[in-house]
C-alpha positions in Angstrom: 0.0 0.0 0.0 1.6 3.1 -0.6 1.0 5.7 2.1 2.1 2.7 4.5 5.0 0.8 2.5 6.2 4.2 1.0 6.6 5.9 4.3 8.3 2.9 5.7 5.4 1.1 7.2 5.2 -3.3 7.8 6.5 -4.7 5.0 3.8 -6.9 4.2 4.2 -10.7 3.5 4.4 -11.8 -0.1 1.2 -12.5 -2.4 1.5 -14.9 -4.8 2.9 -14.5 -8.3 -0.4 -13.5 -10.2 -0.4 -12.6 -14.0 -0.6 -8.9 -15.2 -0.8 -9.0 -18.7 -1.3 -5.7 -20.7 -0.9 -3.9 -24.1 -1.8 -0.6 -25.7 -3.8 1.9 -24.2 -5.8 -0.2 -22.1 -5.4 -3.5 -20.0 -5.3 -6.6 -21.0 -5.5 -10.4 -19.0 -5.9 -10.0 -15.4 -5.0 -7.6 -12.2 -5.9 -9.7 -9.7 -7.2 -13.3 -8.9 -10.3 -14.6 -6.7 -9.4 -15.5 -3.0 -11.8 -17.0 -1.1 -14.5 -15.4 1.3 -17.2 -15.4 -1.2 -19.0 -12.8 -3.5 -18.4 -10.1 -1.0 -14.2 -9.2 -0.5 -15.4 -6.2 1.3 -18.2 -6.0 4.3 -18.8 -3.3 6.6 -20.7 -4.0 9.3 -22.2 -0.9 11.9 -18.9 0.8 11.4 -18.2 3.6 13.8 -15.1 6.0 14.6 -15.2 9.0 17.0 -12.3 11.4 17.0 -12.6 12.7 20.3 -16.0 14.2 20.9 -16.5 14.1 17.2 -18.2 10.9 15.5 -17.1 11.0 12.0 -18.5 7.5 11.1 -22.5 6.8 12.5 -23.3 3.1 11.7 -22.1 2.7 8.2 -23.0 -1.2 6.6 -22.3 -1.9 3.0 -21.2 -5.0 1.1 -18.8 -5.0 -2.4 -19.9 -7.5 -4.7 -16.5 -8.8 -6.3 -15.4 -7.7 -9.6 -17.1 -4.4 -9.2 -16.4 -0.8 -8.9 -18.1 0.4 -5.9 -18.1 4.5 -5.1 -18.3 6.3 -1.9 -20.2 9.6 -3.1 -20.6 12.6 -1.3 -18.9 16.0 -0.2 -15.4 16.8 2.0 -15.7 15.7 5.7 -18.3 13.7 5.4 -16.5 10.4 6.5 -15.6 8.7 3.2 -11.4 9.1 4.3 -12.4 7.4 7.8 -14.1 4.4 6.1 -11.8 4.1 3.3 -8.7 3.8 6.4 -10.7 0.9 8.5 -11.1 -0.8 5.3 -7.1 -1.0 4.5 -6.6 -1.6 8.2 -5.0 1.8 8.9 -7.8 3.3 11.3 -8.7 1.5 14.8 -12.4 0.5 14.6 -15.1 2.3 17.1 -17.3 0.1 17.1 -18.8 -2.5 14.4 -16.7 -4.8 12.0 -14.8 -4.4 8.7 -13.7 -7.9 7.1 -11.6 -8.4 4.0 -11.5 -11.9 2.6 -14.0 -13.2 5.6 -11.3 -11.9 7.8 -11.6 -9.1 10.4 -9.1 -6.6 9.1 -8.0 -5.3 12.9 -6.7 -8.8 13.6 -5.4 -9.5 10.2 -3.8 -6.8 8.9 -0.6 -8.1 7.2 -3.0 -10.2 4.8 -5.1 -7.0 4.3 -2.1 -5.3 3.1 -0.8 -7.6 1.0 -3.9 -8.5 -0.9 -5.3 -4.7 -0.9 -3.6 -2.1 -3.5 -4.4 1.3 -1.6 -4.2 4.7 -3.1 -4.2 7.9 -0.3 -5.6 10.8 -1.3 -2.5 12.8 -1.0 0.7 12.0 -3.3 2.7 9.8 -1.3 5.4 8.7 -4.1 8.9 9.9 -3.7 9.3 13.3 -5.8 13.0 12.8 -6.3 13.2 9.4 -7.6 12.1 8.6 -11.3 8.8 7.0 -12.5 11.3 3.7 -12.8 12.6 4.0 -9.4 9.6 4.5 -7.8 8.0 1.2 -9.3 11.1 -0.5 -9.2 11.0 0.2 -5.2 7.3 -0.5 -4.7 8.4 -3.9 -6.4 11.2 -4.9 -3.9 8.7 -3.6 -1.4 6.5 -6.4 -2.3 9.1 -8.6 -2.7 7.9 -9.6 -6.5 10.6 -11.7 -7.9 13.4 -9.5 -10.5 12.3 -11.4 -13.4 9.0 -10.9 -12.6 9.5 -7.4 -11.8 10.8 -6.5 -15.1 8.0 -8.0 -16.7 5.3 -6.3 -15.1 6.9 -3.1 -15.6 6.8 -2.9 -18.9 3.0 -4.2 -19.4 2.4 -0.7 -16.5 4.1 1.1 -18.5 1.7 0.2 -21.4 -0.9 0.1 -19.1 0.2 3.7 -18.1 1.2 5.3 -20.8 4.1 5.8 -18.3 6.5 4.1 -20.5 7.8 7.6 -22.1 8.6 9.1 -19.1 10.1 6.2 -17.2 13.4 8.4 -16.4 11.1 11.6 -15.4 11.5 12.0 -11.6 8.0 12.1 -10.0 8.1 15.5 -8.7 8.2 17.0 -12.4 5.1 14.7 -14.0 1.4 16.7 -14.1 -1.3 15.7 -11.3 -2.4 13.2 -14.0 0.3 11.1 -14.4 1.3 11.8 -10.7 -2.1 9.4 -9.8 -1.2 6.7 -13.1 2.3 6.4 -11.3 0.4 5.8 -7.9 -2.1 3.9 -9.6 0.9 1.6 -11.0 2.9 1.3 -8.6 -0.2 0.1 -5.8 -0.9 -2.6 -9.2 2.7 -4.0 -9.1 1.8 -6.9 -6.5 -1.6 -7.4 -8.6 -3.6 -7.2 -5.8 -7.4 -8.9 -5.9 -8.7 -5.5 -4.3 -7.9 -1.5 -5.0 -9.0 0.8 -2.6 -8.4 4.7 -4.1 -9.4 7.5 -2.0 -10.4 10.3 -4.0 -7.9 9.4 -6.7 -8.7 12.4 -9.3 -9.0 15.3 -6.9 -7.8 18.3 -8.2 -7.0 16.2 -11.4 -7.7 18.3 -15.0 -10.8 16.6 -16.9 -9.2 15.0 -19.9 -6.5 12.6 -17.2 -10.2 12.5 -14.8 -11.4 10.4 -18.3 -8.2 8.7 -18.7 -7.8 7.5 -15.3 -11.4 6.4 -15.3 -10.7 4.1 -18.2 -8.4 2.6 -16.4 -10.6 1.7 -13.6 -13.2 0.5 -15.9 -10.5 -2.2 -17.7 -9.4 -3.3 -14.0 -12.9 -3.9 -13.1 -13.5 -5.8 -16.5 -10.6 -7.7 -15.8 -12.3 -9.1 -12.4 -10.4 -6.5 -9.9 -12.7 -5.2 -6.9 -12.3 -1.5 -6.4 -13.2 0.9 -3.9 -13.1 4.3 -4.4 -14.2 7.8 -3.1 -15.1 10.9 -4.9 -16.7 14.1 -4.3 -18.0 14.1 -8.0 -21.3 13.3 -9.0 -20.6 12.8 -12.3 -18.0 10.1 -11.5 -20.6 8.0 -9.6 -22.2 6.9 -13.0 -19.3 5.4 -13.7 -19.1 3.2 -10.0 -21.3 -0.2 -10.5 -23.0 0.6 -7.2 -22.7 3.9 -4.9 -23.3 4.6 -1.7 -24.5 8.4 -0.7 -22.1 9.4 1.9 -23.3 12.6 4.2 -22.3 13.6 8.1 -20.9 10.4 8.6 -23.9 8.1 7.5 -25.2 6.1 4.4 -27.8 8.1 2.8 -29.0 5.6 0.1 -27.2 2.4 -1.6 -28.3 2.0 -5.3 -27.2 1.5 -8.4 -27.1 5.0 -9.5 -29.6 4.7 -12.7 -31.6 3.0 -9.5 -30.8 6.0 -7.7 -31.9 8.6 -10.1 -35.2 7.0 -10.5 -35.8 7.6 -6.5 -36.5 11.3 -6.7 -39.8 10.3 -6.6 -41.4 13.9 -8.3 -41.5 16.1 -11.1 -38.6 18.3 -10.9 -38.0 21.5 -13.3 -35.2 23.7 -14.9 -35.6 27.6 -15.2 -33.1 28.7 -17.6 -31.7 32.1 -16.6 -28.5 34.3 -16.8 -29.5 35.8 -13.4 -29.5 32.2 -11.4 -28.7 34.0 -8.3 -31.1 36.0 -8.5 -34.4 33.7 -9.6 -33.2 31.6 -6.9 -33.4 34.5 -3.9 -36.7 35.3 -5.5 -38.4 31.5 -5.9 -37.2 31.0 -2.4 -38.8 34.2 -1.0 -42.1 33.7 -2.8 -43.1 30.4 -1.9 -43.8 28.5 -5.0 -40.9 25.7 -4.7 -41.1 22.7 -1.9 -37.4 22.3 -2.7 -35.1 25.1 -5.0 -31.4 24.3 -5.3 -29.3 27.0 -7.3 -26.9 24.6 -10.4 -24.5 26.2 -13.2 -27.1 26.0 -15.5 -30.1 27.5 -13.3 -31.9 27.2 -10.5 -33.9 23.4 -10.1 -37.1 23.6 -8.5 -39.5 21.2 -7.3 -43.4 22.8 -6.5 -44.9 23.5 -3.9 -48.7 22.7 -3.4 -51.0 24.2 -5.6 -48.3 26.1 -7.6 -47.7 25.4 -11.1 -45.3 26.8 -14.1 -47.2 29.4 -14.8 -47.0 30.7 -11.2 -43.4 30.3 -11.6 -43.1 32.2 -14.3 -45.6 35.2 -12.8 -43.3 35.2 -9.5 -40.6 35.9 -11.3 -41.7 38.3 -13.7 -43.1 40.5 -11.2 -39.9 40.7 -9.5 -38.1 42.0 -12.7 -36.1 38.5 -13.1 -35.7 37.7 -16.6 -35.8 33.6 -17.7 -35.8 32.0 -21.0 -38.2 28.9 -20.2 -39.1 26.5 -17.3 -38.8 23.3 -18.6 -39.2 19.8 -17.2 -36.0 17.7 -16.3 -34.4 14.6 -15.3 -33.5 14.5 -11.6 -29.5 13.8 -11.3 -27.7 12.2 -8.6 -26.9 15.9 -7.0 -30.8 16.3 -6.5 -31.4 13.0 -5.3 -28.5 13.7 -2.9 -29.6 17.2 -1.8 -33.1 16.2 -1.1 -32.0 13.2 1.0 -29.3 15.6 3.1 -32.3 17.9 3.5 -34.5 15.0 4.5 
């Protein structure tokens, strides 16, 4: 695991030699390899953690179905980093149970760690060695075999698109290829599970695609991952999400099963004074919920009110629209109307 093995934590005991075949842009063959425990690698059971008077994890139960990407959704500080730490066995656990494998990850945490690729939110690599150096020190780490080492750095640096820059040192490469060198260097032990906290924070949109790919060819290639994101967009991409808010589980879904929960009509008004239509719809009463987006201000209606009263609130208070429109609820309303609930 990185933040642990590259800040000089256990060295953990030595998987077995598992094939990581790729070529081109994407991967090909296998990450990682079934281990027992069933269908569900990762279960969470009534997990709690206080820090001091502060309980930053309330109950949280989830299972991850193997061979899927599962997402942790939801905003900064709202616990995803605490449940993301008991599940690679780096967080004491309040209360409840996390196992791995069928085993409870407090009592077995050298097997956690050398079956689990983890990914920190923070860059943990060394900045003064070379892309090569940094794999090639993640690989002695793990204790993967020389010949075996040289082979799987090649297919990462296919797998990467690292290969070009093998002799860049890691401080000089852009926040994209910063978290493909992380990414590669927590794959060079193939583990059967990846655990990736918030992997493309701060990341630039086209390497936020690219990075998702990647995830996507893991997944298809029967490696379990866990990861946490603060955005929405990324959770259509996760196989299952949970809703993540103060600490609890607001909803588990699939998130096209998710979307469909909103449960009532829900409309876009189509302004270039957004801040403005929303301080009005909110003062006049027409909207049971009104949450201001980029693109407008969404609004669900109150009882008895109806576009046309829309439109007539905002006219009389000088706020010019272009249409009210029906809409599609997305997972950021579904997820404000259950943090308001």
């Amino acid at each position: 695991m990185t933040e642990e093995a590259g800040k000089g934590g256990v060295r953990p005991e030595r998987p077995g030699d598992r094939p990581i075949a790729s070529s081109g842009a994407g991967p090909q063959g296998s990450f990682g390899a079934a281990l027992g425990g069933g269908d569900w690698p990762i279960v969470v059971r009534g997990l709690r953690k206080s820090y001091g008077k502060v309980e930053a994890v309330r109950g949280v139960s989830f299972e991850e179905e193997r061979g899927s990407i599962f997402g942790l959704i939801g905003p900064d500080g709202g616990g995803k980093t605490t449940i993301i730490r008991s599940v690679v066995s780096l967080l004491s656990i309040g209360g409840g149970e996390v196992l791995f494998q069928g085993r409870p990850v407090e009592r077995e945490a050298a097997f956690v760690r050398s079956h689990i690729g983890y990914m920190p939110q923070r860059f943990s690599l060394y900045q003064d060695l070379t892309v090569a150096e940094n794999l090639r020190f993640f690989g002695d780490l793990f204790q993967v075999e020389r010949g075996e080492l040289a082979r799987r750095l090649e297919q990462l640096y296919a797998f990467s698109g690292l290969g070009p820059f093998k002799n860049r040192r890691a401080g000089a490469l852009s926040g994209g290829m910063k978290q493909k060198l992380a990414l590669s260097c927590m794959l060079v032990h193939s583990p059967e599970v990846v655990v990736l906290d918030e992997p493309t924070f701060g990341v630039d949109p086209v390497s936020r695609n690219d990075f998702w790919t990647i995830l996507k060819g893991l997944r298809d290639e029967g490696t379990t991952i866990l990861v946490s994101t603060a955005y929405m967009d990324e959770a259509l991409l996760c196989d299952r999400v949970a809703l993540v808010y103060r600490g609890e589980l607001l909803a588990i879904e699939r998130p096209e099963e998710l979307r469909a929960r909103f449960g009532e009509p829900l409309y876009l008004v189509e302004t270039d004074a957004p801040h403005l239509a929303f301080a009005e719809l909110m003062r006049g009463g027409q909207c049971r919920e009104c949450n201001f987006f980029g693109d407008g201000v969404h609004v669900t209606l109150a009882p008895g009110a109806t576009i046309d009263s829309l439109g007539s609130l905002l006219a009389e208070s000088g706020v010019a629209y272009r249409a009210i429109r029906p809409m599609q609820p997305g997972l950021e309303d579904l997820f404000l109307k259950l943090m308001k609930g």
